[in-house]
C-alpha positions in Angstrom: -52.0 -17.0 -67.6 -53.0 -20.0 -66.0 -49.5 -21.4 -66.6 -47.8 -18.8 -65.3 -49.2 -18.6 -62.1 -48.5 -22.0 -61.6 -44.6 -21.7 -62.3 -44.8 -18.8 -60.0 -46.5 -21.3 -57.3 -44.0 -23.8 -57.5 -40.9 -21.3 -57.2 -42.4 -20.2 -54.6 -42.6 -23.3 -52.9 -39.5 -24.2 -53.7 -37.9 -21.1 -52.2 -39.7 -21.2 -49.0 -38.9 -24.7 -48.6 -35.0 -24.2 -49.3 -35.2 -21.1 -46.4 -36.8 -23.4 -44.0 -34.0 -26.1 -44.5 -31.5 -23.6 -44.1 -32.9 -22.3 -40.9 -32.9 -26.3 -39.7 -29.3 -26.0 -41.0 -28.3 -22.9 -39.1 -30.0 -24.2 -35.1 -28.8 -27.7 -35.7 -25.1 -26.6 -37.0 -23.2 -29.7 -35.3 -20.6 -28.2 -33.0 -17.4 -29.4 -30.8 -17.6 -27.6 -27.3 -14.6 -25.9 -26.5 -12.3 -26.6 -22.9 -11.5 -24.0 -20.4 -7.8 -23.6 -19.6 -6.1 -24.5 -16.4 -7.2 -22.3 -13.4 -4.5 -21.7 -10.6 -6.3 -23.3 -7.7 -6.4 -22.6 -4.6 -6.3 -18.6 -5.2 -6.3 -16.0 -2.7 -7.5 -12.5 -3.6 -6.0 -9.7 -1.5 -7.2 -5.7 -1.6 -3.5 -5.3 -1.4 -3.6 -6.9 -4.8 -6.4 -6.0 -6.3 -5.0 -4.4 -9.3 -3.1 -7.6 -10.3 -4.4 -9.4 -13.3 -6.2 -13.0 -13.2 -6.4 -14.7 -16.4 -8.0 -17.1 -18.2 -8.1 -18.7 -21.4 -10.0 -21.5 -23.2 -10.3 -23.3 -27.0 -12.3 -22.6 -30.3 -15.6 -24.1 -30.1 -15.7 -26.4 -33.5 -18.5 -25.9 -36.2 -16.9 -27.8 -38.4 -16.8 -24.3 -40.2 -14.4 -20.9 -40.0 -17.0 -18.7 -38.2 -16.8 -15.6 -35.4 -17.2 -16.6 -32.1 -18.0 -14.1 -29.3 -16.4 -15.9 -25.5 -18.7 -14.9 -22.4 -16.4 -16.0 -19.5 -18.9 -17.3 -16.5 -19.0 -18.0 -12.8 -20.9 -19.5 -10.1 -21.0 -21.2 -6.7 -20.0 -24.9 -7.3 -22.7 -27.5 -7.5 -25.3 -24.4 -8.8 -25.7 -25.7 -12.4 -24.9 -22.5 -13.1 -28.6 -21.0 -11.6 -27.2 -17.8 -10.7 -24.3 -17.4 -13.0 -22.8 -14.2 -12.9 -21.4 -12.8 -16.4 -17.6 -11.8 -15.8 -16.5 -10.3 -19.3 -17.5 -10.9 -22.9 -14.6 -10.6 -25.7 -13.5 -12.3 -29.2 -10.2 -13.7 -28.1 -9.4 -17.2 -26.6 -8.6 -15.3 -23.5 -9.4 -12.3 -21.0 -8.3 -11.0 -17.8 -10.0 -9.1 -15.0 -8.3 -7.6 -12.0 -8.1 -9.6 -8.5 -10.5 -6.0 -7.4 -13.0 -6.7 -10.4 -13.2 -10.8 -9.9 -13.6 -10.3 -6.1 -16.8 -7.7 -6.9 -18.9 -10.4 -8.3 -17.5 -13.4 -6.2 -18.9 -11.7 -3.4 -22.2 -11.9 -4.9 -22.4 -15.8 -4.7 -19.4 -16.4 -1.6 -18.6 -15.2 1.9 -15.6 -12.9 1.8 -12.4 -14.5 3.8 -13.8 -17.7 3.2 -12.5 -20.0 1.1 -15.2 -21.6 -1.4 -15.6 -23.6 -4.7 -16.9 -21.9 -7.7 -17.4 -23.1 -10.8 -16.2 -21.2 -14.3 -17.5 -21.8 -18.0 -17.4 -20.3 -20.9 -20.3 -19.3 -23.4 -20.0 -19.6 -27.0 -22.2 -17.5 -29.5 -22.1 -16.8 -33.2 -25.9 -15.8 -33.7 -28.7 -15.4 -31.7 -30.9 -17.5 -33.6 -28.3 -20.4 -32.7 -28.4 -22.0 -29.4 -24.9 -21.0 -27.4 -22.8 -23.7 -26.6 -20.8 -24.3 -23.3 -16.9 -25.0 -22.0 -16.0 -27.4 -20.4 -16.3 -26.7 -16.5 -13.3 -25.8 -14.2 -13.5 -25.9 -10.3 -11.5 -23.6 -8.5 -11.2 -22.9 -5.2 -11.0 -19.3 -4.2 -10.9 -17.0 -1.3 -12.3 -13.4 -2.4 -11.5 -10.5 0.2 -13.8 -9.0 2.3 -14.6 -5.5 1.7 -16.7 -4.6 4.7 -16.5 -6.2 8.6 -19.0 -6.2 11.0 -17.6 -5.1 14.5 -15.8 -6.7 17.2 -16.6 -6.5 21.1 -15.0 -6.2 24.3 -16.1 -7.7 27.2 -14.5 -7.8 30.9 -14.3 -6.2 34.1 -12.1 -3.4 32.7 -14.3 -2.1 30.2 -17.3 -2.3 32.3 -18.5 -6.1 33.6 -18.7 -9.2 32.7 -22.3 -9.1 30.8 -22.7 -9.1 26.9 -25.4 -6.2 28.0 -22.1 -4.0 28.6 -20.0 -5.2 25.4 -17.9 -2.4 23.6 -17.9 -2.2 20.2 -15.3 -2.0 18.2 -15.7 -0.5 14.5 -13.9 -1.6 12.1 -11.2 1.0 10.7 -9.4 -1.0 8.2 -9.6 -4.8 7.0 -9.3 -6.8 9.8 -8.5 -4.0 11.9 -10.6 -2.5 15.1 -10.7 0.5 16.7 -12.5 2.8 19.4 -12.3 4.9 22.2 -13.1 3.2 25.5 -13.1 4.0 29.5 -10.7 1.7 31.0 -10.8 0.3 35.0 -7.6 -0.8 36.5 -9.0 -1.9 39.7 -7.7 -5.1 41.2 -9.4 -7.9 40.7 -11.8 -6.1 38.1 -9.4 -5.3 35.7 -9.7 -8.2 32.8 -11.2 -8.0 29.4 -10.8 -9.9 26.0 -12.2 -9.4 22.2 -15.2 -11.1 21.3 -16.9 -11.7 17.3 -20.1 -11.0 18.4 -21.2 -9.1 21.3 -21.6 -12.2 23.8 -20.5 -15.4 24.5 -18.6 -17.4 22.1 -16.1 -17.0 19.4 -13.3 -14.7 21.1 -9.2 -13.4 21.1 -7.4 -13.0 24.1 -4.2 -12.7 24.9 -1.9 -15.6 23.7 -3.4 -14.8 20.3 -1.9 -11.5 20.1 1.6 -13.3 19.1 2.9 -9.5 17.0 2.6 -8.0 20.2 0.6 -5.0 22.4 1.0 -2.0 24.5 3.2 -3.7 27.9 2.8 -0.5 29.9 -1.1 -0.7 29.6 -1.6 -4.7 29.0 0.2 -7.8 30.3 -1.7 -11.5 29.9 -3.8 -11.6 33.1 -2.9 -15.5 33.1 -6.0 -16.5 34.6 -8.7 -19.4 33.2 -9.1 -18.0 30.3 -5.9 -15.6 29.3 -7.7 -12.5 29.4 -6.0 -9.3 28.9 -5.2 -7.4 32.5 -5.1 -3.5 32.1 -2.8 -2.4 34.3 -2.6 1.1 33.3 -4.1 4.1 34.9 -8.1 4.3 34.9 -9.3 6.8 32.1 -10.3 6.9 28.5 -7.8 5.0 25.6 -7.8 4.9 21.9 -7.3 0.8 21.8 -6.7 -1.1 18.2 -7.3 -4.4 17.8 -5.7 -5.7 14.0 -6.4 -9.3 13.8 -4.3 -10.1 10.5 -0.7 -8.8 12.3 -1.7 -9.7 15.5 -1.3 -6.9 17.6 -3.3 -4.5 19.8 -2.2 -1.1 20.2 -3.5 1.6 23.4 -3.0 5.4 23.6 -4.1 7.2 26.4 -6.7 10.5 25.0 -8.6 13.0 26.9 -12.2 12.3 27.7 -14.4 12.7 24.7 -16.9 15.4 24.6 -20.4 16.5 23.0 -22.0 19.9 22.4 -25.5 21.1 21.4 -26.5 23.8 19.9 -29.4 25.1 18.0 -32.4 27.4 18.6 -34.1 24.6 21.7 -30.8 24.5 23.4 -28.9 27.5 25.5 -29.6 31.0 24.2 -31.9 29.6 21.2 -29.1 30.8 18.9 -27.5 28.5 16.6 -23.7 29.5 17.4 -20.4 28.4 19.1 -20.6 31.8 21.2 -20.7 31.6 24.8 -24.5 30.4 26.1 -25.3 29.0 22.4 -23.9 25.4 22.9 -24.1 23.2 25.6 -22.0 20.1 27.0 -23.3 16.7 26.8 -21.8 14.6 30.2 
């Protein structure tokens, strides 16, 4: 019995030994990283393109050995070591494309939209978890992604009501790079000057020269003054104006005055209703 168990020890041994040197074998497998494909560069994403592919492809990591791989395509601001890396698609292939619309989603996670930026793509390379993933090569690409929401613009001037950031109109955006509001215009002389501002005060700003597609000439002519403001010459009252800064133009349409009701059980009558003496006007 005696001899027995001692056979059995030393199989044992010898098995749990030749799993351990296997497992050694398996999270040291010697490996060739693979190399990221050429990237156009620079690239400029559009959301009038958004559904047009951007691809990408790379080479076969080398284990020395035929084995699955499984490509995670990353991204990340250049010069990031790849601290925030952002995950873009995961596939078997030596390739993969996302849409310009998909590729802009996460760029503006690490870049400013309408700006162009470096960013750094790589590729990750795994064939079991218990073995450490192995990375591209790194391609640089510069790349604008579109911007997908815009803060207002401002107008400031005479004509829109003085010459103090306190008074500044805002502008909405209604479209990319396109404004648009409802304003009371002042065509008096010699207070009758305005131009559009990025903020709402002093400093970055668009006047009239910059316009080059073109605006409204029967309610707009360049003031030619110090500063090439915009002149309203038309006839004091409200206007739709739109300001589009991609074609260049600015666009005014006369409209009636806008107007606000109340109603509700504190206002009028105390009846909730668009029935004479339920609804009052707001001036």
């Amino acid at each position: 019995m005696k001899k027995i168990n001692l056979i059995l020890l030393i199989f044992m041994t010898v098995f749990f030994a030749a799993c351990e040197a296997d497992k050694e074998t398996a999270t040291l497998l010697d490996s060739v990283p693979n190399t990221m494909g050429t990237i156009t560069s620079p690239m400029v994403l559009a959301l009038e393109t958004k559904g047009d592919p951007v691809n990408f492809s790379w080479t076969a990591v080398d284990y020395g050995i035929p084995v699955a791989q499984a490509y995670t395509l990353q991204v990340d601001k250049a010069g990031n070591n790849f601290a925030g890396s952002q995950d873009l698609v995961t596939v078997n292939a030596l390739k993969a494309g996302l849409t310009q619309g998909e590729l802009n989603k996460v760029l503006l996670n690490l870049i400013e939209g309408g700006v162009a930026s470096e960013v750094e793509f790589r590729v990750k390379t795994v064939i079991n978890k218990s073995i450490d993933p192995v990375y591209s090569s790194i391609a640089t690409v510069t790349i604008t992604p579109y911007q997908t929401s815009f803060p207002p613009i401002y107008m400031i001037g005479s004509a829109t009501g003085g010459w103090d950031p306190a008074l500044a109109v805002e502008m909405q955006s209604s479209a990319p790079n396109e404004y648009t509001t409802i304003a009371y215009f002042s065509n008096v002389v010699d207070n009758n000057t305005f131009r559009f501002f990025k903020q709402a005060g002093w400093g970055d700003a668009w006047n009239c020269p910059y316009f080059t597609g073109g605006f409204t000439p029967s309610l707009l002519e360049n003031a030619v003054d110090g500063d090439s403001n915009f002149r309203f010459i038309g006839t004091t009252g409200y206007y739709r104006i739109t300001a589009n800064l991609s074609t260049k133009t600015v666009v005014m349409v006369a409209v009636d005055e806008p107007v606000m009701f109340m109603t509700g059980d504190g206002v009028g009558s105390g009846a909730w209703g668009w029935d004479p003496g339920q609804y009052v006007k707001m001036t």
